[in-house]
Residue, then its C-alpha position, 0 to 999 in steps of 0.5 A: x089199944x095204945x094210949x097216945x104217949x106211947x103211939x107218939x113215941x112208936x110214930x117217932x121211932x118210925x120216922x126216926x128210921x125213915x130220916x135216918x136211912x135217907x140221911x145216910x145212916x144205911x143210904x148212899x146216893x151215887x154220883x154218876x160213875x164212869x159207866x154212864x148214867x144208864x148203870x147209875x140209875x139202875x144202882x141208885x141205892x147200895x147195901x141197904x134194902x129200900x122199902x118205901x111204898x107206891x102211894x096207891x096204897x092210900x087210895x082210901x085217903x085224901x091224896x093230896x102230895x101234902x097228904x101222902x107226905x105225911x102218911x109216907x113219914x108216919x109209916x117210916x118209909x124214905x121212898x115212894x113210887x108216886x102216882x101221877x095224879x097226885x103230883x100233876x094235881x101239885x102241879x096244877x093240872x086242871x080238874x076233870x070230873x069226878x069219877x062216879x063213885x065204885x058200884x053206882x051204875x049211871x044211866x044211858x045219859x048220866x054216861x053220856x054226859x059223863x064221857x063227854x066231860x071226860x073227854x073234854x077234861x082230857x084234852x085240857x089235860x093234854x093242853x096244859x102238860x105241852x106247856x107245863x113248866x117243871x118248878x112245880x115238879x121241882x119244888x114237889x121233889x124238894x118237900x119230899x126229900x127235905x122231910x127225908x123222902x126220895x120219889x123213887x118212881x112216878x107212875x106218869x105215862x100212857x102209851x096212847x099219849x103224844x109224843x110230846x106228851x110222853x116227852x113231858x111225863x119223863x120230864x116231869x119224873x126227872x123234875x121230882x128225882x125219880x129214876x123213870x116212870x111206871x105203867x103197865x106191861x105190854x109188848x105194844x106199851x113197850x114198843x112205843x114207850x121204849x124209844x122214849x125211855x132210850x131218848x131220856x135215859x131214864x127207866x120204863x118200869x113194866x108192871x105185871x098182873x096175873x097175865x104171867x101165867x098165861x101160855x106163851x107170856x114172857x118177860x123177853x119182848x117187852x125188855x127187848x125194845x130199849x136197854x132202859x125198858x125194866x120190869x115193876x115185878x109184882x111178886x104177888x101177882x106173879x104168885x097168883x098168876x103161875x102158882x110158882x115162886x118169883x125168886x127164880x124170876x128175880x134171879x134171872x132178870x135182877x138187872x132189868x128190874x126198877x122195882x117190886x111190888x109187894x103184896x101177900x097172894x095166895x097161889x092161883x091154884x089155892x085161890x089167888x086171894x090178896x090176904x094181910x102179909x104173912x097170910x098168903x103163899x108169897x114168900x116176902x120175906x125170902x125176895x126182901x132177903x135176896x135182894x139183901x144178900x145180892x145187893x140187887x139195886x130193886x127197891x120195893x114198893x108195898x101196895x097195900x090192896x088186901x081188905x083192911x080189917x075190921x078195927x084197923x085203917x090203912x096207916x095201920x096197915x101199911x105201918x104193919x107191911x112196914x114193921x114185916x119188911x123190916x122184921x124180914x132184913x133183921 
């Protein structure tokens, strides 16, 4: 075990990393070129690899922007896909009722009165974002890239939302300097978020489950309704879902994907399992390769859902799934 003169040093070196790439050092900021903002937001980053993570990987930790900041920076990490709780809690949205906690069942009445606070705190949700200013939005963006940190994409969306509500989730990513923002892939999600993401010129970034391995699924429909409408491909849900490599699918579609996912899975066929990096049949370090030798302008976002080992925490383990990504681009 380190003693904490030396974990200090090692936290330091790693944020000294995360500031530098943001700083310049091996990170460049684009202003608009000639070809139109739709290009631009799909080569925001150059030459460099952008590892960050989406800040789901937390989960198990108070999730405060505060809070996430500071795990982002321990990490040394410089990008973040952030879930959008956490930047409308910033905001001041107004509080819901507590999810009951994971594997207590509730009887017939604590569901009924749990969905009925449910659905009045999400028409109060839905009362404050029609009128939510963007300065919170902005000040958030702010806190983070002052501590050297870009908000990359925020998972902010639903397509049974308004179409003011819709309006507002793009506003709200473009308030915190994100590309876009992020849900789940469908065709009926695309079709509907599509014109939207047309409208403000910012990306849809479709994430994938292990659906892709289902007879008759493609990638091309969901793409289809907006130029702006892009892939979030989950390299280890694809493995699992269709036994194969994604390297073929980020070759094909490197210029309609926003973002990766990474995480280790074993192949369906070998069980699927979500194992510590380097443990399972996803090939990390081949894609984070590629995507150095190409200069694909796809960040990648580690989304740490593996058990966390016995003796270690999740910083720990996002740190290692940093120190693996960096290992990889040596």
């Amino acid at each position: 075990m380190k003693d904490n003169t030396e974990k200090h040093s090692s936290l330091s070196r790693r944020r000294f990393l995360g500031t530098a790439l943001a700083s310049g050092v091996a990170y460049t900021l684009f202003p608009v070129p000639s070809w139109g903002k739709a290009d631009w937001l799909k080569r925001r980053y150059a030459k460099e690899v952008q590892i960050g993570a989406i800040s789901y990987s937390f989960r198990q930790l108070p999730s405060s922007a505060e809070e996430v900041l500071g795990y982002l920076t321990q990490a040394g990490l410089n990008t973040t896909e952030l879930m959008g709780y956490t930047a409308e809690s910033f905001a001041g949205i107004p509080e819901g009722p507590a999810r009951p906690p994971r594997g207590v069942e509730l009887s017939a009445q604590e569901k009924a009165e749990y969905d009925k606070a449910r659905k009045a705190a999400d028409e109060e949700s839905r009362k404050w974002r029609l009128s939510a200013p963007m300065d919170k939005f902005k000040q958030l963006r702010k806190m983070y890239n002052d501590e050297g940190i870009t908000i990359d994409i925020l998972k902010l969306g639903n397509p049974g939302w308004t179409d003011e509500e819709i309006d507002y989730a793009f506003k709200a990513a473009e308030a915190v300097g994100a590309r876009g923002i992020s849900l789940e892939i469908s065709d009926e999600t695309a079709r509907r978020m599509g014109p939207f993401a047309t409208k403000h010129k910012a990306l849809v970034g479709m994430h994938n489950h292990t659906q892709v391995g289902d007879e008759g699924f493609s990638f091309d429909t969901p793409l289809s309704y907006s130029r702006y409408n892009m892939l979030n491909l989950d390299i280890g849900h694809y493995v699992a879902g269709t036994s194969q490599s994604p390297i073929p699918i980020l070759k094909k579609y490197h210029d309609r994907i926003s973002h990766l996912h990474i995480k280790d899975r074993k192949k369906g066929t070998n069980g699927g399992d979500n194992l510590p990096w380097g443990e399972g049949d996803t090939p990390i370090g081949e894609v984070l390769q590629l995507l150095q030798k190409e200069q694909y302008p796809i960040s990648a976002m580690i989304e740490l859902e593996y058990e966390i080992p016995a003796g270690s925490d999740v910083l720990t383990e996002v740190t290692k799934c940093a120190d693996f990504c960096h290992s990889a681009l040596a």
